[in-house]
DRENDO-1510 file (C-alpha; in Angstrom, 1 decimal, always signed):
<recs>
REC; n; res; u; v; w
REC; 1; UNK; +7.6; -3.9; -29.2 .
REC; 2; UNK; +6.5; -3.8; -32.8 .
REC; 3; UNK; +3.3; -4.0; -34.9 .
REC; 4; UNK; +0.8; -6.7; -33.4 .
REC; 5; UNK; +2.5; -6.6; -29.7 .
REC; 6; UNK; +1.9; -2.6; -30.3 .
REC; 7; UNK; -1.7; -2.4; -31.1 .
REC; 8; UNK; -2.6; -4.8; -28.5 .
REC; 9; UNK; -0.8; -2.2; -25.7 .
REC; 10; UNK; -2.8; +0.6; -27.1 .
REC; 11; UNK; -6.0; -1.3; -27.8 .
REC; 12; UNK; -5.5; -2.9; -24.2 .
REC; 13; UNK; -4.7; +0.7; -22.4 .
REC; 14; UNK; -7.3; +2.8; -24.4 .
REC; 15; UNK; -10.4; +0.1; -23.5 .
REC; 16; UNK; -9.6; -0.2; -19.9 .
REC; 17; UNK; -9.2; +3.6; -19.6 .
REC; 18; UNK; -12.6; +4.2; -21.5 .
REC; 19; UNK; -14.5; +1.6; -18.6 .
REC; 20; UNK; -13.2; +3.3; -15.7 .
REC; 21; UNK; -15.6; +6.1; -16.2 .
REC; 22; UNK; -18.8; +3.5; -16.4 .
REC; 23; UNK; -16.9; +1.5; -13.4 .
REC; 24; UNK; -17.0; +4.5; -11.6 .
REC; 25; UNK; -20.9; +5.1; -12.3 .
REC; 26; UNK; -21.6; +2.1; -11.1 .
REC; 27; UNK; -19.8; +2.1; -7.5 .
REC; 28; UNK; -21.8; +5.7; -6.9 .
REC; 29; UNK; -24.7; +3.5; -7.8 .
REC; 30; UNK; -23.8; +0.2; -5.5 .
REC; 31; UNK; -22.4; +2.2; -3.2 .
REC; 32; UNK; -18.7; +0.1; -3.6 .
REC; 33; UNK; -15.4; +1.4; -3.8 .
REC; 34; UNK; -14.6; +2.0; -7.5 .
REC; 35; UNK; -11.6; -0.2; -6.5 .
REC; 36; UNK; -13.0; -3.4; -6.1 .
REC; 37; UNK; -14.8; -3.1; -9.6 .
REC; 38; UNK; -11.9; -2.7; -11.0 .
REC; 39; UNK; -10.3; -5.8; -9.5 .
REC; 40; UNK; -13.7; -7.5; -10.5 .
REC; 41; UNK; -12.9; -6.3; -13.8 .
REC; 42; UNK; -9.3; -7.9; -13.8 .
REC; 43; UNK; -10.6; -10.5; -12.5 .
REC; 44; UNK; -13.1; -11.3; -15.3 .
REC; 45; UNK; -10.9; -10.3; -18.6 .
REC; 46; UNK; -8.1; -12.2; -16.7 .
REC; 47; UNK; -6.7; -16.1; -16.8 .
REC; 48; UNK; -9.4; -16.8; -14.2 .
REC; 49; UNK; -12.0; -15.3; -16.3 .
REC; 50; UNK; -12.7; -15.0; -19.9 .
REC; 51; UNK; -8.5; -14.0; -20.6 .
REC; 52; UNK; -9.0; -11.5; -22.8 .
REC; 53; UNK; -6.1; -9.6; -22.0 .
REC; 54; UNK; -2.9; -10.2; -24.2 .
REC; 55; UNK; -0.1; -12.4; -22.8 .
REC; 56; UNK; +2.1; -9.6; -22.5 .
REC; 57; UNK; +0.3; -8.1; -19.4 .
REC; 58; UNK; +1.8; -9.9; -16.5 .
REC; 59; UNK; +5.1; -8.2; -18.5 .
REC; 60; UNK; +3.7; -4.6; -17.9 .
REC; 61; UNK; +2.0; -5.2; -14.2 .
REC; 62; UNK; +5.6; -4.7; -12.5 .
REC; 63; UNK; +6.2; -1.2; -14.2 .
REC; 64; UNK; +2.6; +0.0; -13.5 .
REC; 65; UNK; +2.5; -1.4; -10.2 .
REC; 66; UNK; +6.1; +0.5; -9.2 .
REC; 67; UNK; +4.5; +4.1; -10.6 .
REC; 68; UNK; +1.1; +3.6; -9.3 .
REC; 69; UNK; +2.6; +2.5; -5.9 .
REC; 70; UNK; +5.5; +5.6; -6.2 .
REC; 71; UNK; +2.5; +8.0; -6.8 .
REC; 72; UNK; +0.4; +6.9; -3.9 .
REC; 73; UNK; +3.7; +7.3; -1.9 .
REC; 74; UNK; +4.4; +10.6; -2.6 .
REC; 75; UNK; +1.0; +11.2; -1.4 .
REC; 76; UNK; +0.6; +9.7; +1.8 .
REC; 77; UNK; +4.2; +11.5; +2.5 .
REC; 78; UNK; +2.4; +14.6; +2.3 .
REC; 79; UNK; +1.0; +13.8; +5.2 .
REC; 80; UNK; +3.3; +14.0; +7.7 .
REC; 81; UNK; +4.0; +17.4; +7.9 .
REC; 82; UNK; +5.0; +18.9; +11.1 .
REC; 83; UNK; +1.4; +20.2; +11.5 .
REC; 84; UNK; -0.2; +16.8; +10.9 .
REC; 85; UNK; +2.2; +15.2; +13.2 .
REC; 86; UNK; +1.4; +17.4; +16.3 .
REC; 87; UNK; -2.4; +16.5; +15.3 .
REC; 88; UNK; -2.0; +13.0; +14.9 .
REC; 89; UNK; +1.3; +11.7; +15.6 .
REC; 90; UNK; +0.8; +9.4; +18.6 .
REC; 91; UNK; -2.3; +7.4; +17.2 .
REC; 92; UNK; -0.6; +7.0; +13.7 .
REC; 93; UNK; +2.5; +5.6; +15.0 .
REC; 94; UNK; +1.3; +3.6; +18.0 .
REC; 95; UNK; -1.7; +1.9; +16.0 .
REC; 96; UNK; +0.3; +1.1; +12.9 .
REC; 97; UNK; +3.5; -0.4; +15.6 .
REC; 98; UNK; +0.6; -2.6; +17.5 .
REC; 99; UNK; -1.7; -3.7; +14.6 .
REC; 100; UNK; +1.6; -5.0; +12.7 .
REC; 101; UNK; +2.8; -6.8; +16.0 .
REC; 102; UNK; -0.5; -8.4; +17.1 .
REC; 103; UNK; -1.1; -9.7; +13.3 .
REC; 104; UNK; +2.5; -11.1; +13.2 .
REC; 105; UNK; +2.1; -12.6; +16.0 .
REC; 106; UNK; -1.5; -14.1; +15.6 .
REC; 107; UNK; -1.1; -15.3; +11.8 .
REC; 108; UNK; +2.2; -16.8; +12.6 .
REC; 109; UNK; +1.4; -18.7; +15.8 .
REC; 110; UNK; -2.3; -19.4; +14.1 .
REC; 111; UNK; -0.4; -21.0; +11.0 .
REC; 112; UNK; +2.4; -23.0; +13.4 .
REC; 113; UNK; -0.6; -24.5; +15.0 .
REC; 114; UNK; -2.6; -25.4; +12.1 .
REC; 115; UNK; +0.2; -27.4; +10.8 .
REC; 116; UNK; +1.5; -25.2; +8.5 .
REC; 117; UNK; +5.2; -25.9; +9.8 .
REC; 118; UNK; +7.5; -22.6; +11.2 .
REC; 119; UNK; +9.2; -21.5; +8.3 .
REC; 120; UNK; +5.9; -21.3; +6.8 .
REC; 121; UNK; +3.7; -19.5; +9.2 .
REC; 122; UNK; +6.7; -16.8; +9.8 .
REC; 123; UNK; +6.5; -16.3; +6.1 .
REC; 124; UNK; +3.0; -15.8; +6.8 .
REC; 125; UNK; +3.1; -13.9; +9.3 .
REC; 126; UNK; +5.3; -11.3; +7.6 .
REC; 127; UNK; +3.5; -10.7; +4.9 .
REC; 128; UNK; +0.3; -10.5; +6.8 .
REC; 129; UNK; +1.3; -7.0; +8.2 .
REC; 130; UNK; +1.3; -5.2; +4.7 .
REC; 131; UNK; -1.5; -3.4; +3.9 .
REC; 132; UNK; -2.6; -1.8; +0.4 .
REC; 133; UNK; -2.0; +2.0; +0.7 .
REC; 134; UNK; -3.1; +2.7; -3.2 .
REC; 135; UNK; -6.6; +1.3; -2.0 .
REC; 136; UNK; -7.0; +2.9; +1.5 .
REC; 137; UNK; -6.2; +6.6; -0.1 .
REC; 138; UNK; -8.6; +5.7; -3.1 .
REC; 139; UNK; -11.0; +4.9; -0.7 .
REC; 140; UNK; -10.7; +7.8; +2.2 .
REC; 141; UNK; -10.7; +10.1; -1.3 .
REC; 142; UNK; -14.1; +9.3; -2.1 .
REC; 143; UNK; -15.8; +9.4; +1.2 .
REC; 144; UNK; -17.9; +12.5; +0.6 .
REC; 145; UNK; -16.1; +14.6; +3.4 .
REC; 146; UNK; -12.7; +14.4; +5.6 .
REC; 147; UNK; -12.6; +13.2; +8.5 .
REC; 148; UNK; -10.2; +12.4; +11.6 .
REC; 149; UNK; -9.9; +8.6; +11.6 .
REC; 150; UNK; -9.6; +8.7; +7.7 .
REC; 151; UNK; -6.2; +11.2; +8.2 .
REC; 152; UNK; -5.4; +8.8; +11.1 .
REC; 153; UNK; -5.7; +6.1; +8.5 .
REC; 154; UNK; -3.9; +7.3; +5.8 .
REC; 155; UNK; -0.8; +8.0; +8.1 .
REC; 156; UNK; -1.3; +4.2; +9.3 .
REC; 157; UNK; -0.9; +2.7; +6.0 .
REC; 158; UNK; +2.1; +5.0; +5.0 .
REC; 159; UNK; +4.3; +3.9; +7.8 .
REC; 160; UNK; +3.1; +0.7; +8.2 .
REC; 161; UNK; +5.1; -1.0; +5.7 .
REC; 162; UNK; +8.4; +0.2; +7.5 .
REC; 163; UNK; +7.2; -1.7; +10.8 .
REC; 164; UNK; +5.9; -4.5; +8.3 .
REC; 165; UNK; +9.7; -4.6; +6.9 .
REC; 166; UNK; +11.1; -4.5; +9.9 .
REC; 167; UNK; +8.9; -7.6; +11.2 .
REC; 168; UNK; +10.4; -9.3; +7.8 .
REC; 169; UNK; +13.7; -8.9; +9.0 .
REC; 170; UNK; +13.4; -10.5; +12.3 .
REC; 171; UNK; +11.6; -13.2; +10.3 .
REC; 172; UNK; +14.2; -13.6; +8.1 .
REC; 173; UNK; +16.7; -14.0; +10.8 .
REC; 174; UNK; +14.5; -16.9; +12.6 .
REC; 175; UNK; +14.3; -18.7; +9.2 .
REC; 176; UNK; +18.4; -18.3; +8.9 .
REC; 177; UNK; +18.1; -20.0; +12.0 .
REC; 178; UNK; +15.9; -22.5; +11.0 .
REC; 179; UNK; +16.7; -23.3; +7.4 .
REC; 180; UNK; +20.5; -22.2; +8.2 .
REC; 181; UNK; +20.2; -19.6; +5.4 .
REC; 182; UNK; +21.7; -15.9; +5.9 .
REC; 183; UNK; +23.0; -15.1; +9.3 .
REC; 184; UNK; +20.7; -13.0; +11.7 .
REC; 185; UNK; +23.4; -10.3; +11.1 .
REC; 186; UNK; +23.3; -10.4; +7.6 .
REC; 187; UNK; +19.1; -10.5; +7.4 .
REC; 188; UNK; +19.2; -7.2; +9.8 .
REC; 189; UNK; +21.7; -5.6; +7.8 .
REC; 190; UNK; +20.0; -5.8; +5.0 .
REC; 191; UNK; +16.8; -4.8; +6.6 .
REC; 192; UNK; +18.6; -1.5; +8.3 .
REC; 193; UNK; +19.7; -0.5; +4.5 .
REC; 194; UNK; +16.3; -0.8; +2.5 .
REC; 195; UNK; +14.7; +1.0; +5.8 .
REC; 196; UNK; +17.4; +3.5; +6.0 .
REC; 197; UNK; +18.7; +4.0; +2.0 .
REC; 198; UNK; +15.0; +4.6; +1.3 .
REC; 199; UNK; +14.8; +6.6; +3.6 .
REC; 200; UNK; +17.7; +8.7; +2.7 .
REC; 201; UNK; +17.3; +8.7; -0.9 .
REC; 202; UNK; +13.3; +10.3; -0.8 .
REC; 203; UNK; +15.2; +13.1; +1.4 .
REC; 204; UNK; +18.2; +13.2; -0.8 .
REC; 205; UNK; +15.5; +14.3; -3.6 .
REC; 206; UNK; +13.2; +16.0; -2.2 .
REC; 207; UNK; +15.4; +18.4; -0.9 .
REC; 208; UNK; +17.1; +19.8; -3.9 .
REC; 209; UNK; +13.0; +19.6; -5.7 .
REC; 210; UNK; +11.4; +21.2; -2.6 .
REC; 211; UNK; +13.9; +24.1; -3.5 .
REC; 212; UNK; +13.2; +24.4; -7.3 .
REC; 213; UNK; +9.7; +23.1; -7.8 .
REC; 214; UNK; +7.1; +25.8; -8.6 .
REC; 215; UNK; +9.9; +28.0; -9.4 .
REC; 216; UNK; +8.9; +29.0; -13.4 .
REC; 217; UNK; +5.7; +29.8; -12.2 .
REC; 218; UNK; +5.8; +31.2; -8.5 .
REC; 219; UNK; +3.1; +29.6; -6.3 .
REC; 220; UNK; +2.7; +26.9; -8.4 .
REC; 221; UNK; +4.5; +23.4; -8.8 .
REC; 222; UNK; +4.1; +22.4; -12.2 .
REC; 223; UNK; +2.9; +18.8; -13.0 .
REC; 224; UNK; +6.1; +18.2; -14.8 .
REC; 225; UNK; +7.9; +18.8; -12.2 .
REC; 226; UNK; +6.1; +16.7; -9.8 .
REC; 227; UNK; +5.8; +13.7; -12.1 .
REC; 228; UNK; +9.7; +13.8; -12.7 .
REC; 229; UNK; +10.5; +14.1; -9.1 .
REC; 230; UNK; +8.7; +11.1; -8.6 .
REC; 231; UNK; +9.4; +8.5; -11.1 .
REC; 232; UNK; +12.9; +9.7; -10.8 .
REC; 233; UNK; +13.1; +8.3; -6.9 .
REC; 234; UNK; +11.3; +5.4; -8.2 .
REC; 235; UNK; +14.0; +4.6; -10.7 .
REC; 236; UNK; +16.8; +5.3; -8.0 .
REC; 237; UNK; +15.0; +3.4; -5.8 .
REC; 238; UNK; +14.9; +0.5; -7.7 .
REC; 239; UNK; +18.2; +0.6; -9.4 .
REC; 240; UNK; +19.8; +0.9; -5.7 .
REC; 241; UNK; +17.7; -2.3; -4.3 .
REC; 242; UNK; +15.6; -0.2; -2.0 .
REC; 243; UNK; +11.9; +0.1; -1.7 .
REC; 244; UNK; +10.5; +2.7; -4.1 .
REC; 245; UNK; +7.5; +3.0; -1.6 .
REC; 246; UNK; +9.3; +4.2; +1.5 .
REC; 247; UNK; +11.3; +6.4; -0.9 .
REC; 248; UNK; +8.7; +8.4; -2.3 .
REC; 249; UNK; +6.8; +8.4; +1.2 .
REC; 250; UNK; +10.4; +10.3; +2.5 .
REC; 251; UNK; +9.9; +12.5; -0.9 .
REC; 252; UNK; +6.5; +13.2; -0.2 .
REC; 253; UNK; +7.3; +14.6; +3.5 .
REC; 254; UNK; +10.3; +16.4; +2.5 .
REC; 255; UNK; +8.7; +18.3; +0.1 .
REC; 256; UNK; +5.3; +18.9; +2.4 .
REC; 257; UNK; +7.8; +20.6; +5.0 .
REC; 258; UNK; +10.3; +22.8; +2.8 .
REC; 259; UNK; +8.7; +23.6; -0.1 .
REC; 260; UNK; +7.7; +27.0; +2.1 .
REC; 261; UNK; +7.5; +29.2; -1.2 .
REC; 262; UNK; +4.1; +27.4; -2.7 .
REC; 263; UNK; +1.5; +25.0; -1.8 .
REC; 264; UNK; +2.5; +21.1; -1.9 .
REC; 265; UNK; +2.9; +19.2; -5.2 .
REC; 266; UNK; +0.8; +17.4; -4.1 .
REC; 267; UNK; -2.3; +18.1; -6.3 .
REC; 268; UNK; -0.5; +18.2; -9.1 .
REC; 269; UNK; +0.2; +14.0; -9.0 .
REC; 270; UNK; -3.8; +14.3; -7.8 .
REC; 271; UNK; -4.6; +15.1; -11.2 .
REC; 272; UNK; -2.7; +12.0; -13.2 .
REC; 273; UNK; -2.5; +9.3; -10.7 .
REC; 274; UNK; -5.8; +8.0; -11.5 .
REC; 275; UNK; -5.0; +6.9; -15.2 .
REC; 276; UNK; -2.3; +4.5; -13.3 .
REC; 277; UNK; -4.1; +3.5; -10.8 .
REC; 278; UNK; -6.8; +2.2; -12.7 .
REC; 279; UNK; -3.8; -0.4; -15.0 .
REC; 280; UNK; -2.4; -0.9; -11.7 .
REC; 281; UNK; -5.5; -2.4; -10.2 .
REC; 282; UNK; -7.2; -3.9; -13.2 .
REC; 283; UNK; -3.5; -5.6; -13.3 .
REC; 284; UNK; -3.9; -6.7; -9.9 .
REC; 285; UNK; -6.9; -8.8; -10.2 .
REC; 286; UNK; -5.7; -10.0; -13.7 .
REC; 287; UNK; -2.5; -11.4; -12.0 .
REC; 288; UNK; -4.6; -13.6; -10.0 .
REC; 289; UNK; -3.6; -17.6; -10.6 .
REC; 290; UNK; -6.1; -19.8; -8.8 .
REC; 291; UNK; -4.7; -23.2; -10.3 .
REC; 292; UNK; -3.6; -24.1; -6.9 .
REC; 293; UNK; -6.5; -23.2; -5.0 .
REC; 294; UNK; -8.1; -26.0; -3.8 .
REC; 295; UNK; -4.8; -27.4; -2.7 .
REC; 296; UNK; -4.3; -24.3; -0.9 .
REC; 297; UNK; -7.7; -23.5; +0.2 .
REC; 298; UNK; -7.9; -24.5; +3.9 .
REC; 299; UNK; -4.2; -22.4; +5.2 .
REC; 300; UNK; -5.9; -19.7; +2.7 .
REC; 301; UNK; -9.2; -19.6; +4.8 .
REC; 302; UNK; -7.1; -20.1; +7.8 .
REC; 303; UNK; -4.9; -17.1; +6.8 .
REC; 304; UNK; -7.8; -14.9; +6.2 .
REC; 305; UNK; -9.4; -15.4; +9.2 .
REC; 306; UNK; -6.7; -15.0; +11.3 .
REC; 307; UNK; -5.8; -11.4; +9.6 .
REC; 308; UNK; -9.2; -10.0; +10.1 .
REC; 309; UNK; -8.4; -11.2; +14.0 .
REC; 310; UNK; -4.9; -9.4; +13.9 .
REC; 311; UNK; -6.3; -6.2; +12.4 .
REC; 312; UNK; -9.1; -6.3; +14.5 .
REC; 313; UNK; -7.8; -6.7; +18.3 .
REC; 314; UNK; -4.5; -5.0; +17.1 .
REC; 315; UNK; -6.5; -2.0; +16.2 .
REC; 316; UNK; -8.7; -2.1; +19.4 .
REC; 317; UNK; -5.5; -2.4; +21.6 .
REC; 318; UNK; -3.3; +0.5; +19.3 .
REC; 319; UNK; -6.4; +2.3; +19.2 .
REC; 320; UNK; -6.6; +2.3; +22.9 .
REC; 321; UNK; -3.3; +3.2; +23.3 .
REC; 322; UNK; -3.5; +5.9; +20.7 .
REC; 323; UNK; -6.1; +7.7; +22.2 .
REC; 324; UNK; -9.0; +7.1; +19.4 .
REC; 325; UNK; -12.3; +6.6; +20.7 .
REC; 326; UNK; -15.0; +4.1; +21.0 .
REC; 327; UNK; -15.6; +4.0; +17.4 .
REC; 328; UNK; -11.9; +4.4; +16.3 .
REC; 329; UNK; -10.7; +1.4; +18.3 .
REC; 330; UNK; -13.6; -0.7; +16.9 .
REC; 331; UNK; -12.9; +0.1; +12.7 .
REC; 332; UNK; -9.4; +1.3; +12.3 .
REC; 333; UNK; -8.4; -2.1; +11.7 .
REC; 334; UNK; -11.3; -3.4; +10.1 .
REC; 335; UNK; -10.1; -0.4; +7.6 .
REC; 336; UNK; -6.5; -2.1; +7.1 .
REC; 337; UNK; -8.0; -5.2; +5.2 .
REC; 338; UNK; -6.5; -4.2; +1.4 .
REC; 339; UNK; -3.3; -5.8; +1.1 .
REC; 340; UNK; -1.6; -5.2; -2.4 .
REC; 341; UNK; +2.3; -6.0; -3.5 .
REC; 342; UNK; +4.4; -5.3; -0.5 .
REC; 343; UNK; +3.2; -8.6; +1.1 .
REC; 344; UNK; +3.5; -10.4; -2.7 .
REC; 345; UNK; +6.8; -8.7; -2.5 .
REC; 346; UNK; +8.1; -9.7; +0.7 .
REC; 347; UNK; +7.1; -14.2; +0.3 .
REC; 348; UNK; +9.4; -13.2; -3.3 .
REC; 349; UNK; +12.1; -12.0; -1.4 .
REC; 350; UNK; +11.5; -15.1; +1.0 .
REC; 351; UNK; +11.0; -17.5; -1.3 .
REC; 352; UNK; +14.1; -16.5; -3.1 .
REC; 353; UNK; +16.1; -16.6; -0.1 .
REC; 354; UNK; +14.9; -19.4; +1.2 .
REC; 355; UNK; +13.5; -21.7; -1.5 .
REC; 356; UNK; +11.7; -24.4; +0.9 .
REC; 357; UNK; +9.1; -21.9; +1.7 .
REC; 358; UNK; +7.8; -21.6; -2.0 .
REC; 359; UNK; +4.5; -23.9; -0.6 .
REC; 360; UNK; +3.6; -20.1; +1.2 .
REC; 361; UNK; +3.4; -18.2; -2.2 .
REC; 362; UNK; -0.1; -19.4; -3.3 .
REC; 363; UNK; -1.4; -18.7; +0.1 .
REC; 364; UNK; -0.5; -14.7; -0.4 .
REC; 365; UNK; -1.6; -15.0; -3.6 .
REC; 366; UNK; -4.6; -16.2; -3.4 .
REC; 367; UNK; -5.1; -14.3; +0.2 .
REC; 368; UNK; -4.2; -11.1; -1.9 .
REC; 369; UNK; -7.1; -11.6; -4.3 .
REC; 370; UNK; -9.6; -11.4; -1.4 .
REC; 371; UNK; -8.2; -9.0; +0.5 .
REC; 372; UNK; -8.2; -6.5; -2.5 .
REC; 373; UNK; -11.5; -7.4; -3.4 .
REC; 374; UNK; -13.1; -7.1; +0.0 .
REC; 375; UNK; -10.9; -5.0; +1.4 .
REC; 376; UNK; -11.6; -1.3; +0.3 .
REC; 377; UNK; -15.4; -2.7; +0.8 .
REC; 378; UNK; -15.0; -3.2; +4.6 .
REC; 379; UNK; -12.3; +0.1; +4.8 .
REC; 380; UNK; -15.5; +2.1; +3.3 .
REC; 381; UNK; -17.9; +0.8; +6.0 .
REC; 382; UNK; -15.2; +1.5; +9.2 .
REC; 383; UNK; -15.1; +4.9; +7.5 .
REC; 384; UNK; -18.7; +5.6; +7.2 .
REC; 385; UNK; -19.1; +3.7; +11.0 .
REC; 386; UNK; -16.4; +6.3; +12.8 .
REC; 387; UNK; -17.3; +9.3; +14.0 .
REC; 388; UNK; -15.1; +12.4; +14.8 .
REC; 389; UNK; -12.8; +11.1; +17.6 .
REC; 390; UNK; -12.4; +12.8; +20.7 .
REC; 391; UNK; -9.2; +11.5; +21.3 .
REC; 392; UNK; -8.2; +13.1; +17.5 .
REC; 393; UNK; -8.2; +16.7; +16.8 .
REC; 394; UNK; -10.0; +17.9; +14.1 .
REC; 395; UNK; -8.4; +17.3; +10.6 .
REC; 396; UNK; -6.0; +20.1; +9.7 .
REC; 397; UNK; -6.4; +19.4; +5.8 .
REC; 398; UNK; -3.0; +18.4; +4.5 .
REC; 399; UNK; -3.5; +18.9; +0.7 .
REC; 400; UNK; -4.1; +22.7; +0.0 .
REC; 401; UNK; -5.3; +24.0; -2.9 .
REC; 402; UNK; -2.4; +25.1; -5.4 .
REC; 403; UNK; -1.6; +29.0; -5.3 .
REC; 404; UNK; +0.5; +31.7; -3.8 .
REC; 405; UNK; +0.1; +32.1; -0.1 .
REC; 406; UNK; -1.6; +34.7; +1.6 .
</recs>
């Protein structure tokens, strides 16, 4: 990139950098998530605004997305340590296994019987189980105090991308079926090595960087350190054909648990995530291309509709089950609404497999753009609406503050 492409980049970075502060302002003001401005904001310099932004953006989205997403990650991994799981491991796991069932199942039959045809609506019905875990933890991080249901919450959305990808799979393998595409065999093999190679590659480094990190200055990760560990699983990640997500989730929990000699790293990717955070969601609402909406319009509303529905009686049920009270059952999956790349992510990998479906990708598109807009709106009212859970112990705070131990 040379001379005018250059200045633009900086120009470009440098403006939306210096807003972020005023955008925050504002949402302490409106009482919104700082999150949906921002996607506001994409919105309005984007295509489907004013298009102010240079041509080359939809060229950086996939590299800031892929950090941002890798930095949230790491994050939510530090959540599951062995503390945290004792706490709160039976609600996370059983409300994030029903909520992704029941929304499968209620998009995809919803979509069959609206005429959208079967290949369609189990593309649909995939991707309707992602959820956007960059919003959620922006979100639960500015609520003015932990609570319960907002740790239950953020260990939902980390592991509910591994159910959501396994749900893929077995959709993959009915549209094999249908389409005669891969084999069922081949569809779940694939799905058992992103699953399982992510998996193993966050724990392959984490291990060796819960072992040295914080070592030049004891009781301390350094934010080098921290930084490099992660982008470095993203690249693996990527490289190998896996999901960078899951990987740096794995990274995240490995290095919660072993890295017994200082506090978690966590804090340290607290302090710079932000900057990327606010590209990757002014990016997001930028990306938005509404030239086929009122084609697509009626499966859109029909889509929406029937995800609210699947987060909403699949939290109730999983919520139930879980052991979260009144209040828990009622909002966890109201809370799920943001739903961010994974589900762009998985009708690409669809569509590329199976090239008659294309007619679902402006439905998640166009879904997407709601869902991120309204989303973190709806997760901050569920929040505000649940109280401490007697079926939840109290929150055993997660991310300490950096220093030597006692």
């Amino acid at each position: 990139m040379q001379g005018e492409g250059l200045v633009r980049l900086l120009l470009t970075i440098g403006s939306l950098l210096l807003l972020a502060p005023l955008l925050d302002a504002v949402a302490r003001r409106a009482r919104l998530p700082r999150v949906t401005l921002l996607l506001l904001l994409g919105l309005g310099v984007g295509p489907f605004g004013a298009d102010l932004l240079p041509d080359q953006h939809s060229e950086w989205y996939p590299a800031v997305a892929s950090v941002a997403l890798s930095m949230v990650g790491f994050l939510l991994g530090g959540e599951f340590t062995l503390e945290n799981l004792r706490a709160r491991g039976k609600p996370v796991l059983v409300v994030s296994a029903v909520v992704t069932i029941v929304t499968f199942a209620l998009v995809a039959a919803g979509m069959w019987l609206v005429g959208a045809g079967a290949a369609i609506a189990l593309v649909l019905g995939a991707a309707a189980t992602a959820t956007d875990p960059a919003a959620c933890d922006a979100v639960v991080r500015e609520m003015p105090s932990e609570t319960p249901h907002g740790r239950v919450l953020l260990g939902v959305v980390a592991v509910d991308d591994v159910w959501g990808t396994m749900v893929f799979a077995v959709a993959s393998m009915a549209l094999g079926a249908l389409l005669g595409g891969a084999s069922a065999e081949e569809a779940a093999a694939e799905a058992l090595r992103e699953i399982g190679g992510s998996i193993l590659l966050g724990g392959a480094v984490g291990v060796p960087v819960a072992m040295i990190t914080g070592r030049l200055k004891p009781g301390e990760p350094t934010r080098l350190e921290a930084l490099g560990a992660v982008l470095a699983c993203d690249g693996l990640a990527s490289w190998l054909h896996l999901s960078p997500l899951l990987a740096t989730v794995a990274l995240g929990a490995v290095v919660a648990n072993l890295a017994r000699h200082h506090e978690v790293a966590m804090r340290e990717i607290e302090g710079i995530e932000w900057p990327f955070l606010v590209l990757f969601f002014v990016l997001s609402g930028a990306s938005a291309t509404l030239s086929d909406f009122g084609r697509s319009a009626p499966i859109v509303a029909g889509y929406v509709l029937l995800r609210v529905l699947g987060r909403l009686i699949g939290g109730w049920i999983g919520g139930s089950l879980g052991g979260l009270d009144r209040a828990g059952r009622r909002w966890i999956g109201l809370a799920m609404l943001p739903q961010a790349g994974v589900a762009l992510g998985m009708t690409l990998v669809a569509v590329e497999r199976f090239p008659s479906v294309a007619s679902a990708l402006p439905t998640v598109v166009l879904a997407t753009v709601v869902f991120e807009v309204v989303g973190p709106v709806l997760t901050r009212i569920s929040l505000g609406r649940m109280q401490p859970a007697e079926g939840v112990n109290p929150p055993q705070p997660s991310r300490r503050a950096a220093g030597p131990r006692a």
